[in-house]
Backbone as CSV, one residue per row, in Angstrom:
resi,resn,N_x,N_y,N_z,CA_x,CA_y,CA_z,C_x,C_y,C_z
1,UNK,-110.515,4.139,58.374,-109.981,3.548,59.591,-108.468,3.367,59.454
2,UNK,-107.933,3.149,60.523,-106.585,2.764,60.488,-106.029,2.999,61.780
3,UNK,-104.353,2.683,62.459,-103.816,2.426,63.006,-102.462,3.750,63.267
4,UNK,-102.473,4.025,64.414,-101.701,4.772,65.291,-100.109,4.812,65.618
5,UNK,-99.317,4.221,65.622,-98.495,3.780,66.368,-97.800,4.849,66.768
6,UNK,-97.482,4.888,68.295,-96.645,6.029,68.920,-95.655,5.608,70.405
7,UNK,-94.727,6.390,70.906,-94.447,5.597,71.884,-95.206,5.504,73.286
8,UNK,-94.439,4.799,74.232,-95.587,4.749,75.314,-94.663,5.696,76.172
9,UNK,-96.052,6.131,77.055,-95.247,7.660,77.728,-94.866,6.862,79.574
10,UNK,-94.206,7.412,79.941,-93.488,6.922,81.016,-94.451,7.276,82.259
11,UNK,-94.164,6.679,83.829,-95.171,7.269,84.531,-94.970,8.906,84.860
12,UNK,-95.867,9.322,85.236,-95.716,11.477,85.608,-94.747,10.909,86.740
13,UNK,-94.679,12.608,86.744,-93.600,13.093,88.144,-94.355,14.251,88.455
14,UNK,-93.081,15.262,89.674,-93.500,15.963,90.352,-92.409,16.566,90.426
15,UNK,-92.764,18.250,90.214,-91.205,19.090,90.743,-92.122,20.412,91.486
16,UNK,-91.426,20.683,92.432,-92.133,21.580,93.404,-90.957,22.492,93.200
17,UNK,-90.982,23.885,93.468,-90.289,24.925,93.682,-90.712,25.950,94.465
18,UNK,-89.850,26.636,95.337,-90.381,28.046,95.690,-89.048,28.960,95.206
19,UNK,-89.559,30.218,95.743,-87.884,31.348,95.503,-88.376,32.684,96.096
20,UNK,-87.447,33.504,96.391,-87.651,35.082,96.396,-86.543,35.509,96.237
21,UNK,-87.296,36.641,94.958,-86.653,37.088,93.510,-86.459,39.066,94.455
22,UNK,-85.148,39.341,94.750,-85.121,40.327,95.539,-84.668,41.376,94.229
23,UNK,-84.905,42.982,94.907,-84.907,43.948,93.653,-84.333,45.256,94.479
24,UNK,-83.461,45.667,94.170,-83.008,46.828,95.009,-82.374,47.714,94.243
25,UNK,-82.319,49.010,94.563,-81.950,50.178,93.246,-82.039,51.457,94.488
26,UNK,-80.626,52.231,93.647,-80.618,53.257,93.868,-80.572,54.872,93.097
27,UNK,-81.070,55.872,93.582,-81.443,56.612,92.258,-80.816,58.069,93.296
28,UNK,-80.476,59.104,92.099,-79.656,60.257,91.899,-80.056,61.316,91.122
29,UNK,-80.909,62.436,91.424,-81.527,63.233,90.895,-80.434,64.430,90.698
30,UNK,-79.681,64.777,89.277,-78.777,65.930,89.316,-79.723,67.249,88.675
31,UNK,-80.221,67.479,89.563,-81.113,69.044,89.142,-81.922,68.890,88.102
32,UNK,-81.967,69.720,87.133,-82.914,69.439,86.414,-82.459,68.436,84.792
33,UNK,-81.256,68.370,84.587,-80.394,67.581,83.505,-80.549,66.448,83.677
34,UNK,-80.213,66.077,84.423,-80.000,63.998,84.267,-80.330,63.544,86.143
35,UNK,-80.689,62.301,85.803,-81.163,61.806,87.128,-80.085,60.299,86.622
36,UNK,-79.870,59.431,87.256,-78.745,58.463,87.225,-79.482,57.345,88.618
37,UNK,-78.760,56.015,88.183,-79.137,55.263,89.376,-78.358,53.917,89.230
38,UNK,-78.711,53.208,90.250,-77.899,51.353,89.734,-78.892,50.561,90.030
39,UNK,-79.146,49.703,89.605,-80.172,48.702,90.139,-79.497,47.172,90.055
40,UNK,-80.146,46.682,91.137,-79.488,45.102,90.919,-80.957,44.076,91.020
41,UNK,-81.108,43.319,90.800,-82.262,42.373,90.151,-81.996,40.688,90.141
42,UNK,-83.009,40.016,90.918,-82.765,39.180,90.289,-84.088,38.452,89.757
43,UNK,-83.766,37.125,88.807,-84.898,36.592,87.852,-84.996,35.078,87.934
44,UNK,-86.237,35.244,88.249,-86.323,32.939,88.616,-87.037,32.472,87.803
45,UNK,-86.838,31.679,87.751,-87.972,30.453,86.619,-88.091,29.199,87.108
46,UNK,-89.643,28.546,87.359,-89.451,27.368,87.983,-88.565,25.939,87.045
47,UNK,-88.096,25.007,87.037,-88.064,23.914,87.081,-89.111,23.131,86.489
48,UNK,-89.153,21.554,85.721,-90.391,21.450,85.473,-90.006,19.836,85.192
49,UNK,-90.937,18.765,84.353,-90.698,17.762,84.382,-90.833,18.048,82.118
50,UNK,-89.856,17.120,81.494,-89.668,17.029,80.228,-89.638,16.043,79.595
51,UNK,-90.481,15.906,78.782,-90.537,14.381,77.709,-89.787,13.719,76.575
52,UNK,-88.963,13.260,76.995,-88.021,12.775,75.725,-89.263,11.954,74.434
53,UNK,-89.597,13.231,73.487,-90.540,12.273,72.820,-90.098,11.604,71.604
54,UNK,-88.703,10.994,71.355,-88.410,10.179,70.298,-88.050,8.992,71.153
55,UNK,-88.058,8.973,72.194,-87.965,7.260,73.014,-89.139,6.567,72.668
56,UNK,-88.858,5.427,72.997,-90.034,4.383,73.263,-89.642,3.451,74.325
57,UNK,-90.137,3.675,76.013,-91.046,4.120,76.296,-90.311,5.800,76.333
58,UNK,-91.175,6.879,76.324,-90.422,8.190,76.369,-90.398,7.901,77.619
59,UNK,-88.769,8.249,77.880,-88.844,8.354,79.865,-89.160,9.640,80.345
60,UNK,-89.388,9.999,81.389,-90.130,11.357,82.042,-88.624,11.967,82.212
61,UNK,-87.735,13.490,82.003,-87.004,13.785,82.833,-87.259,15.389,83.394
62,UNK,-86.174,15.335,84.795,-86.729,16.760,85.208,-85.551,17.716,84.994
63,UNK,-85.963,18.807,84.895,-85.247,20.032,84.693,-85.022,21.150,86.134
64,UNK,-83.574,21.612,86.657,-83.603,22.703,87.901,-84.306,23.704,87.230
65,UNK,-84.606,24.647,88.084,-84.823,26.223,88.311,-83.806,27.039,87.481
66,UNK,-84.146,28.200,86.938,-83.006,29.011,86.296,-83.262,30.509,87.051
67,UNK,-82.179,30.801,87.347,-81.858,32.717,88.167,-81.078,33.174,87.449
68,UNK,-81.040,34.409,87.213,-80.574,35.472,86.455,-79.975,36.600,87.867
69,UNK,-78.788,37.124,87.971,-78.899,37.967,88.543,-78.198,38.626,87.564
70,UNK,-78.492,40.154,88.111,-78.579,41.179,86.787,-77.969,42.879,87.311
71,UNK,-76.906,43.461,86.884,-76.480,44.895,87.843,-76.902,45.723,86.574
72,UNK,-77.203,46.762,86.631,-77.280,47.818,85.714,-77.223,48.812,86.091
73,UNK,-76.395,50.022,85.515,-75.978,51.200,85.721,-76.705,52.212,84.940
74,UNK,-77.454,53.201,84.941,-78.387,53.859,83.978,-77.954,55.142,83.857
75,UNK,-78.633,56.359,83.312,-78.658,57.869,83.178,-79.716,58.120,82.206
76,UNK,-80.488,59.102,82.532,-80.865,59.830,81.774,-80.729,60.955,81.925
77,UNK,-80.455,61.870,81.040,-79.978,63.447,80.436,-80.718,64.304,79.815
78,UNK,-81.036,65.500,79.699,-81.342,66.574,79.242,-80.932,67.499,78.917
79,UNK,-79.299,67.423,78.427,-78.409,68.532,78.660,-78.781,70.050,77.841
80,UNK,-79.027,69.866,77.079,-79.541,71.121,75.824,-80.629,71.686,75.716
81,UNK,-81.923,71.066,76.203,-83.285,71.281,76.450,-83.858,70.698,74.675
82,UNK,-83.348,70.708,73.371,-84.051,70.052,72.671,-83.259,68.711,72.384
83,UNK,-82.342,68.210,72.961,-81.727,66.945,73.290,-81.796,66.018,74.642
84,UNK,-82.283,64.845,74.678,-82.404,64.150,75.416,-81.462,62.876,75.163
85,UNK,-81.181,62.301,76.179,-79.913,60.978,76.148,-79.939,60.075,77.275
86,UNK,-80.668,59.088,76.697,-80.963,57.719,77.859,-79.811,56.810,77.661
87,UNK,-79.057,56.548,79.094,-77.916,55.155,78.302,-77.846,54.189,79.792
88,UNK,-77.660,52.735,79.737,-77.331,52.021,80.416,-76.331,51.300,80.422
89,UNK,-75.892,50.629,81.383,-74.759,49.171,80.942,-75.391,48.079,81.747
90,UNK,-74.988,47.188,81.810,-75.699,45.697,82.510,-74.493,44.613,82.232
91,UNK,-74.828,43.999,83.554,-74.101,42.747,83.362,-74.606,41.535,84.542
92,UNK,-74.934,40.573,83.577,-75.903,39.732,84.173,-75.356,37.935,84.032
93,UNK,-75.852,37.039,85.194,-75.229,36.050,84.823,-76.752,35.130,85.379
94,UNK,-76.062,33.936,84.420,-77.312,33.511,84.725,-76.728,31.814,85.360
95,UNK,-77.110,31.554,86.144,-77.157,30.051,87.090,-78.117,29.058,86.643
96,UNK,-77.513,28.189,86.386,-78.290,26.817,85.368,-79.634,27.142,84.868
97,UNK,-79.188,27.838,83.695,-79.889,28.365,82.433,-80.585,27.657,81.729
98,UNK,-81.919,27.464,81.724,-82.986,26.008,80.937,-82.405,26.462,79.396
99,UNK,-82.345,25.210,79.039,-82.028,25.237,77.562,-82.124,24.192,76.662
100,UNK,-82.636,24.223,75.601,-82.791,22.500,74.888,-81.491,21.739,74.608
101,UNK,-81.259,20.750,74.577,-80.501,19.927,73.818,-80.793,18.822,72.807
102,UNK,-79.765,18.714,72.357,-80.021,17.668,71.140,-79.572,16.311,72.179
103,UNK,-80.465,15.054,71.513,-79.640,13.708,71.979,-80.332,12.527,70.748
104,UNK,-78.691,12.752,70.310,-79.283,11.979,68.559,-78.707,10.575,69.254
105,UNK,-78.623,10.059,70.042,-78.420,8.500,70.324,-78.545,7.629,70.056
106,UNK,-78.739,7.121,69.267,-79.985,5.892,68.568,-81.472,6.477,68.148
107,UNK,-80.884,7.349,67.381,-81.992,8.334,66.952,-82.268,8.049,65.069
108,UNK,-83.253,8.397,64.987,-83.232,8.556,63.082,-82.805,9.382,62.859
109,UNK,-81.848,9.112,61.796,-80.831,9.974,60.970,-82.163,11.638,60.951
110,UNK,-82.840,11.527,60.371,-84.102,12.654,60.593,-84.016,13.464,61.115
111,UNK,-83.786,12.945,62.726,-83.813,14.031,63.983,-82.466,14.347,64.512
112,UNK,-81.731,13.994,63.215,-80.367,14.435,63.892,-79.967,16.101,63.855
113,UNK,-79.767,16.813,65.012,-79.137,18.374,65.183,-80.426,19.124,66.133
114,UNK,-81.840,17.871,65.637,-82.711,18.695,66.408,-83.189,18.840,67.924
115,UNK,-83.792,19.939,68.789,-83.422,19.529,70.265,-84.573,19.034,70.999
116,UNK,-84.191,18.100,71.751,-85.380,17.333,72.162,-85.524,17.287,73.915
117,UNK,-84.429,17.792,74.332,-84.678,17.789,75.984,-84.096,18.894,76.636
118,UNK,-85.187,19.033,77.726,-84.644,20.299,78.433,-83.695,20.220,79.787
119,UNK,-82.470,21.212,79.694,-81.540,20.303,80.128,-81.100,22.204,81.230
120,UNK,-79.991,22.268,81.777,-79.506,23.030,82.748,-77.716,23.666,82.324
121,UNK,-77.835,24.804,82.346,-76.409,25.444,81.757,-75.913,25.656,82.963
122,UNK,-74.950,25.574,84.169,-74.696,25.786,85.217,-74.015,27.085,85.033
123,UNK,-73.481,27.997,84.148,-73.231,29.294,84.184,-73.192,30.000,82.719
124,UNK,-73.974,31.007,82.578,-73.804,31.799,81.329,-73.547,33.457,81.505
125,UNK,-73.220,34.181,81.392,-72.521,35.613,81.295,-72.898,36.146,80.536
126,UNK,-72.897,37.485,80.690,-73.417,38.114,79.440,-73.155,40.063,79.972
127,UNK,-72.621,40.853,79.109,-72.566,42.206,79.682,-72.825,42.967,78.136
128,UNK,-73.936,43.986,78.429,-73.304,44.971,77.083,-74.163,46.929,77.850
129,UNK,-74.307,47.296,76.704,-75.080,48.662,77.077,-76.351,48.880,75.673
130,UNK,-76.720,49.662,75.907,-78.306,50.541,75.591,-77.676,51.917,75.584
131,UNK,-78.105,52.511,74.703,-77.996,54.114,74.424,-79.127,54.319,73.140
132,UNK,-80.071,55.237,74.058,-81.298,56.236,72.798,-80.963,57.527,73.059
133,UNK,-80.943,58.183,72.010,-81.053,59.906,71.812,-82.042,60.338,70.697
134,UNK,-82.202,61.913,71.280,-83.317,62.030,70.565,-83.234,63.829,70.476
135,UNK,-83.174,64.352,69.651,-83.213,65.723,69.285,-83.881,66.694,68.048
136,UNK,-84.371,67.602,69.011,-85.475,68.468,67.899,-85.006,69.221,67.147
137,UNK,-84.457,69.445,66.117,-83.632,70.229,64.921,-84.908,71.431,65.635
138,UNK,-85.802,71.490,65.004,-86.707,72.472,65.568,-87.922,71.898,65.711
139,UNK,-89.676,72.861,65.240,-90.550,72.265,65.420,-90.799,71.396,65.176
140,UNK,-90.222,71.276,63.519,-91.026,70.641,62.633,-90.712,68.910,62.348
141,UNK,-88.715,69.287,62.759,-87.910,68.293,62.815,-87.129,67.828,63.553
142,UNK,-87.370,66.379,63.768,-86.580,65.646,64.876,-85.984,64.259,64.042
143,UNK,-84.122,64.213,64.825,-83.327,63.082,64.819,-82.823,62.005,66.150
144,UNK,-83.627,60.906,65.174,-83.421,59.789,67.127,-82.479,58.612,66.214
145,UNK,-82.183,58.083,67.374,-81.408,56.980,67.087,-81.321,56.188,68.574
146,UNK,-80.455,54.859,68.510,-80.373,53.800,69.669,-79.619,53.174,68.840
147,UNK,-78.376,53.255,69.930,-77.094,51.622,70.155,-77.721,50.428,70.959
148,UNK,-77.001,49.477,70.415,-77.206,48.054,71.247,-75.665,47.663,71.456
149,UNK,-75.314,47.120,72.203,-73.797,46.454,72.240,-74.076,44.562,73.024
150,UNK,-73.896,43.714,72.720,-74.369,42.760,73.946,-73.412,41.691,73.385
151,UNK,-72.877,41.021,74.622,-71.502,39.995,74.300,-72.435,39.057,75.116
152,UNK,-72.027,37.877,75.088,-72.792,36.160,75.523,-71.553,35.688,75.361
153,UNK,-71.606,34.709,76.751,-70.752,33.684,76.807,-71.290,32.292,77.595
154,UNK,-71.090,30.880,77.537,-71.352,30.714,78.023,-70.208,30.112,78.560
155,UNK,-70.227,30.175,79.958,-68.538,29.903,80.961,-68.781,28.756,81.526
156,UNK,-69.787,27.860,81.896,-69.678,26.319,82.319,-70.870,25.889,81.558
157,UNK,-70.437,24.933,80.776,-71.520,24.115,79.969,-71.643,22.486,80.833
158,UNK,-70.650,22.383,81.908,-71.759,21.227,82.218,-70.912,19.751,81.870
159,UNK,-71.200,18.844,82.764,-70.926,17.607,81.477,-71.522,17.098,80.437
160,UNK,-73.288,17.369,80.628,-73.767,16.855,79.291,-73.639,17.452,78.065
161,UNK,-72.745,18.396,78.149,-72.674,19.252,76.584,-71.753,20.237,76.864
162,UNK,-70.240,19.222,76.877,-69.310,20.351,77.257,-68.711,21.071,75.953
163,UNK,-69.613,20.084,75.065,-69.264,21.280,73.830,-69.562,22.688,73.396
164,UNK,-70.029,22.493,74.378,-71.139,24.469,74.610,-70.309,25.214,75.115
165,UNK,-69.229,25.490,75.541,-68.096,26.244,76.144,-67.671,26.871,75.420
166,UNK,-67.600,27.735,75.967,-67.063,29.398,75.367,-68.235,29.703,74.193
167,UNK,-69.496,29.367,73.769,-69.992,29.561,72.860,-71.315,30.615,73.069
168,UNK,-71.184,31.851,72.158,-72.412,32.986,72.406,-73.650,32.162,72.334
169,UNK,-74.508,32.910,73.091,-76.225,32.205,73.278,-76.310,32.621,71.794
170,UNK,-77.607,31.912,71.672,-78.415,32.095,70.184,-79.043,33.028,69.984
171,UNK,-78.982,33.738,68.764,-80.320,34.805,68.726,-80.103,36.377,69.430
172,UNK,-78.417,36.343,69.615,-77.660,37.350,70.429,-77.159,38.342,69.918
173,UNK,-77.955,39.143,68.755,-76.863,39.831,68.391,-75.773,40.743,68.627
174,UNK,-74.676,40.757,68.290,-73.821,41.479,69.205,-73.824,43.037,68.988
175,UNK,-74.640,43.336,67.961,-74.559,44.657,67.784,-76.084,45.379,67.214
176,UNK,-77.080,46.205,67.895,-78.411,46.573,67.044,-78.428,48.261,67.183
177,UNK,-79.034,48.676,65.672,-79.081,50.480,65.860,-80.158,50.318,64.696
178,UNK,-80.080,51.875,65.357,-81.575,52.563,63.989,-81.307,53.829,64.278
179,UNK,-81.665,54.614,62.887,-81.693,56.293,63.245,-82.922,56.463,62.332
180,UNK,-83.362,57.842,62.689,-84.366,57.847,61.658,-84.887,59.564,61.894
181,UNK,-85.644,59.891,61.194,-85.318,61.263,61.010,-87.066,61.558,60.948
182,UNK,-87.823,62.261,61.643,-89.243,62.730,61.775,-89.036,63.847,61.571
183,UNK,-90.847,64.005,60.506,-91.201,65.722,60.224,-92.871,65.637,60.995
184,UNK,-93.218,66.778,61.123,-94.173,67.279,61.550,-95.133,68.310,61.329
185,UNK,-96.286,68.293,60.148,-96.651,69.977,59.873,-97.638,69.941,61.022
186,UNK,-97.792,70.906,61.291,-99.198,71.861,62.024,-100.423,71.694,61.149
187,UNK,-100.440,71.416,60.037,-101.573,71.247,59.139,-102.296,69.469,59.285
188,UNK,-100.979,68.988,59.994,-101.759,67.613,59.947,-100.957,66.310,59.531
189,UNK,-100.231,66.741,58.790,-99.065,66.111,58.100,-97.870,65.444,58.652
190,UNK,-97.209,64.203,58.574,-95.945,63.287,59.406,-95.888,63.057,58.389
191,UNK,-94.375,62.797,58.667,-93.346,61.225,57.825,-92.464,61.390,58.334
192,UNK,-91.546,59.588,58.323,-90.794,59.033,58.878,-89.925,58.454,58.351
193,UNK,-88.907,58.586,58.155,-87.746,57.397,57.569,-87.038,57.249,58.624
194,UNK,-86.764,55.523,58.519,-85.982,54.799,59.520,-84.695,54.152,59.119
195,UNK,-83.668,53.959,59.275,-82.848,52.668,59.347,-82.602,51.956,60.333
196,UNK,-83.141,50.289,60.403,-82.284,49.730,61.507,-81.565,48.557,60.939
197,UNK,-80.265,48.284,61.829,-79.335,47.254,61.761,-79.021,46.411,63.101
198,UNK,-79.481,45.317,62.585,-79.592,43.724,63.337,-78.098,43.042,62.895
199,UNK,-76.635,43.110,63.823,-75.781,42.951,63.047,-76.262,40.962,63.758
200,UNK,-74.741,40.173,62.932,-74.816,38.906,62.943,-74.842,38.414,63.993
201,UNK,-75.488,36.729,64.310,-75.581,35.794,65.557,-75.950,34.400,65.301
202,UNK,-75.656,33.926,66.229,-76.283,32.235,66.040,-77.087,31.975,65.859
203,UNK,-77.668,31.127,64.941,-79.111,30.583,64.705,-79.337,29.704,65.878
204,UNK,-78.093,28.860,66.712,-78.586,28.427,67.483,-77.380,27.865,68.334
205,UNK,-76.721,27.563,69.842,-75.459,27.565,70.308,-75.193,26.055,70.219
206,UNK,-76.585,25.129,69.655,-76.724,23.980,69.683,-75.751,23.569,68.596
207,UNK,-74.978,22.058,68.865,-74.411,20.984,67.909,-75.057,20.322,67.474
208,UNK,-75.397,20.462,65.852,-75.695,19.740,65.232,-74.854,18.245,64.578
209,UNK,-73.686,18.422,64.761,-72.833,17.360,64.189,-71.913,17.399,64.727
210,UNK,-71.617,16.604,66.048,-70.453,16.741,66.910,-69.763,15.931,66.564
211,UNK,-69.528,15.261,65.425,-68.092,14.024,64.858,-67.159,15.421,64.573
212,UNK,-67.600,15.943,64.009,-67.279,17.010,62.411,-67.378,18.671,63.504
213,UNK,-67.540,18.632,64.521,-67.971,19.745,65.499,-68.279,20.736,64.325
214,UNK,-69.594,20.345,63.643,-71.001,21.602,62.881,-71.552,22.186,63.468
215,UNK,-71.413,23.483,63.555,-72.449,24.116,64.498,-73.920,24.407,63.384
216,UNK,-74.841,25.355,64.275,-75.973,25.621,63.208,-75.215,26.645,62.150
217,UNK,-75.809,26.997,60.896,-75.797,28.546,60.393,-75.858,29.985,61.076
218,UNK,-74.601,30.508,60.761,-74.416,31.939,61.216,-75.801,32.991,60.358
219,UNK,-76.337,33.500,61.291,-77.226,34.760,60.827,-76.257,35.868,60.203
220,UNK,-76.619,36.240,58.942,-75.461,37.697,58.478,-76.617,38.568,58.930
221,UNK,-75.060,39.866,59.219,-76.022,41.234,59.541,-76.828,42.199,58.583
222,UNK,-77.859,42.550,58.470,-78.437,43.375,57.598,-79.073,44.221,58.373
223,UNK,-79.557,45.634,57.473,-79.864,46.575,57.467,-81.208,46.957,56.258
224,UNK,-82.057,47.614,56.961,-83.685,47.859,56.762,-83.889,48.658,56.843
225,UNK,-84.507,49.518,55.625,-85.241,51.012,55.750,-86.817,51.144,55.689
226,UNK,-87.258,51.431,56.735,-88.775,52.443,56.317,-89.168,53.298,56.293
227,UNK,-90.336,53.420,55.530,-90.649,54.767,55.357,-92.396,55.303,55.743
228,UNK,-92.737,56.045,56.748,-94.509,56.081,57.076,-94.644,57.647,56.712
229,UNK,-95.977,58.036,55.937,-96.341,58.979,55.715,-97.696,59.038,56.389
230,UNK,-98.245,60.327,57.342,-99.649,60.220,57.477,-99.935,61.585,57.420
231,UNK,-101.485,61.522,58.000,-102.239,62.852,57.786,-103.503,62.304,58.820
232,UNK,-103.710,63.739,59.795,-104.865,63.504,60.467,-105.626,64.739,60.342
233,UNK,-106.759,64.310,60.667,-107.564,65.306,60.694,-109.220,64.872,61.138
234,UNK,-109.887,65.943,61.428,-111.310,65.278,62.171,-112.320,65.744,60.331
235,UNK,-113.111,64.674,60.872,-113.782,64.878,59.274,-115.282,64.708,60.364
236,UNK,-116.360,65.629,59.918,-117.829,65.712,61.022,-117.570,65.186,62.360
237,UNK,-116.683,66.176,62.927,-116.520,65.446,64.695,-115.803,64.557,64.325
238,UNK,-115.029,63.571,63.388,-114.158,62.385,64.290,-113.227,62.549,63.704
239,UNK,-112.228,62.180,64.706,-111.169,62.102,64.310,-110.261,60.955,63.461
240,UNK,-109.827,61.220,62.280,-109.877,60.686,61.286,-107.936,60.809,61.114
241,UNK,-107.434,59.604,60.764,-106.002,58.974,60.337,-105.904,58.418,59.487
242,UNK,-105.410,58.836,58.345,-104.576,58.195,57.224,-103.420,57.995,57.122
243,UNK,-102.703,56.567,57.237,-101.486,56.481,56.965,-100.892,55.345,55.629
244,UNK,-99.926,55.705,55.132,-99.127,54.310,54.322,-97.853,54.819,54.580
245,UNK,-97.426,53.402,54.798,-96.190,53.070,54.864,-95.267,51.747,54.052
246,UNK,-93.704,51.666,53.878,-93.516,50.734,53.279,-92.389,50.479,54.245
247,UNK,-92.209,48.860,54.770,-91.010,48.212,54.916,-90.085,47.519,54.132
248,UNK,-88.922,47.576,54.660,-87.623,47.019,53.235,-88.012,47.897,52.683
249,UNK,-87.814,49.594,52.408,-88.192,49.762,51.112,-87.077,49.624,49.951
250,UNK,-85.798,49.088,50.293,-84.799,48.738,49.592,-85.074,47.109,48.704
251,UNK,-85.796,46.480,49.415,-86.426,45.188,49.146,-85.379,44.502,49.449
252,UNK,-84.451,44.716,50.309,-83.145,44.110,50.794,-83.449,42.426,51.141
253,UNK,-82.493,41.044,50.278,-83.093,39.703,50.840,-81.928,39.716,52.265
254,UNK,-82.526,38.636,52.933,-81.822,39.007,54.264,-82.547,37.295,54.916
255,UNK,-81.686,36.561,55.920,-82.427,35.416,56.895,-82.607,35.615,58.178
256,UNK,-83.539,34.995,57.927,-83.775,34.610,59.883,-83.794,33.225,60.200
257,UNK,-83.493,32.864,61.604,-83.145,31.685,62.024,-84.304,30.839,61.616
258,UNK,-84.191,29.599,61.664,-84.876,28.381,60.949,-84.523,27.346,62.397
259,UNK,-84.991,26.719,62.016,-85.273,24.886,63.289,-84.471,24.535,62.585
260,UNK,-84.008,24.762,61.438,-83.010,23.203,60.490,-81.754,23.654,60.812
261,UNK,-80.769,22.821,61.042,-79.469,23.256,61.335,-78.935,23.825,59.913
262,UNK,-78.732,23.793,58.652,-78.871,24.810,57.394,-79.414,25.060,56.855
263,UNK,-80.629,25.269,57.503,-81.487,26.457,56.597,-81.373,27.678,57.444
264,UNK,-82.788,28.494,56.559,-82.681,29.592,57.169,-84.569,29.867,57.078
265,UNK,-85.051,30.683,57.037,-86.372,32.041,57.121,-86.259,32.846,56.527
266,UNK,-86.560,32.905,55.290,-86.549,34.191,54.197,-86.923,35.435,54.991
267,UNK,-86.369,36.711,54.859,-86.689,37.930,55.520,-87.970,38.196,55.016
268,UNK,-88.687,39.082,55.237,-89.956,39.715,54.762,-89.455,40.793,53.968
269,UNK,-89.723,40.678,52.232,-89.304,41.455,51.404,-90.534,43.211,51.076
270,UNK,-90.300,43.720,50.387,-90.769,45.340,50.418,-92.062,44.891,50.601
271,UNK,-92.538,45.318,52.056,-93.941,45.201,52.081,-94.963,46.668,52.279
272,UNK,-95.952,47.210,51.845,-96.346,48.012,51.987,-97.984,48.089,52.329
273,UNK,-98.522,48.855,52.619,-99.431,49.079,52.816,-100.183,50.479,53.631
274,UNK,-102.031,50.619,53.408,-102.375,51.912,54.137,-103.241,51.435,55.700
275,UNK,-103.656,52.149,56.324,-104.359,52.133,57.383,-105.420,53.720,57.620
276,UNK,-106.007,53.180,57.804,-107.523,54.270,57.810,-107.575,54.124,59.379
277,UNK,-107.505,55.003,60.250,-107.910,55.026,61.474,-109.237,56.334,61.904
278,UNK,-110.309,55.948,62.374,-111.313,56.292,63.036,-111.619,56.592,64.261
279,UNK,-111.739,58.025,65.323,-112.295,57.684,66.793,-112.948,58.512,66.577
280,UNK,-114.579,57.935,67.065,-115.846,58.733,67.693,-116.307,58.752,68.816
């Protein structure tokens, strides 16, 4: 047996919303090479009611709606017939952006940096591009790859956290690629080697220590190779897949974002393994 103690929760509320989320695009067919277009978009999210749960009594608070509107410019290409080339650009902003905050107020030292209420960004920005290519050396062999480019800003943080100004969203990296190089026999036979690179970003745009203005830990950029080998074939009528593969096969250490304002998430070091696949 024993005893509970927790705070007392405040009375409910109510947040109602409606919206219409409009989508319009235009498209450009250049013969048989590349087709091209623009599209503009936009993106809603309702509003909701949020529990400050380190109060006592926790008071109820509510949160606006968040919209995204969004332009993007596209192409896709065929110029060579064993080369293909998809690329976009975008630039999107977003209107009071749901987002947590911290409110260490008369808080335990404990919960200090961590975020406890959901609160409204009245403007965030953001523009980058997308580019995949992909080409058949010949039958047997093909080279692909993909750019990322993406910048974050956020341009009005608001009064409750005007320390958020000028600061990239979290989890943004400003730069992602991979290339990787495929074979192919006629007998049955693949493999694959990859590289991709996740360059650096915020663990989080949140203040953890606004005397001392601490932000969270910077993510460093790293880079990851794999490698998949398979073989198919039908064994009595079924069709039968063998594969192994290994990730990290460099065993590269590397972080990922964490809840703690300095820590981090150990990467996932050389992992490997097979897969037996079956259809009857």
């Amino acid at each position: 047996m024993g005893d509970r103690f927790a705070p007392e929760y405040a009375d409910g509320g109510k947040v109602s919303d409606e919206a219409f989320s409009p989508k319009l695009g235009i498209r450009y067919d250049g013969a048989d090479k590349y087709v091209a277009g623009y599209t503009y978009s936009e993106g809603w999210r309702p509003g909701g009611i949020d529990l400050y749960h380190a109060r006592d009594p926790i008071p109820k608070t509510t949160f606006g709606s968040e919209r995204m509107k969004n332009h993007e410019i596209w192409v896709r290409a065929n110029p060579l017939g064993r080369l293909s080339i998809n690329g976009s650009a975008f630039y999107y902003i977003f209107e009071d952006m749901q987002f947590r905050i911290r409110g260490d107020d008369d808080l335990p030292e404990f919960w200090t940096g961590y975020a406890f209420q959901t609160d409204n960004l009245p403007e965030v920005k953001g523009y980058g591009m997308e580019l995949d290519a992909q080409f058949h050396i010949d039958d047997a062999w093909t080279i692909s790859g993909a750019l990322g480019l993406l910048d974050t800003e956020v341009t009005d943080a608001g009064p409750n956290v005007p320390e958020y100004d000028g600061r990239e969203l979290s989890q943004s990296p400003n730069l992602t690629g991979n290339v990787a190089l495929s074979w192919v026999s006629p007998r049955g036979f693949d493999a694959r080697v990859r590289a991709r690179h996740v360059g650096g970003f915020q663990q989080s745009h949140k203040v953890w220590d606004a005397v001392n203005a601490r932000y969270y830990e910077k993510t460093d950029p790293y880079t990851l190779v794999d490698f998949k080998a398979g073989y198919e074939t039908k064994f009595r009528g079924t069709e039968l897949r063998i594969d192994a593969w290994v990730e990290n096969l460099t065993d590269k250490r590397f972080k990922l974002p964490s809840y703690a304002p300095t820590g981090g998430t150990p990467g996932r070091p050389r992992t490997f393994g097979v897969a037996v696949t079956a259809e009857f």
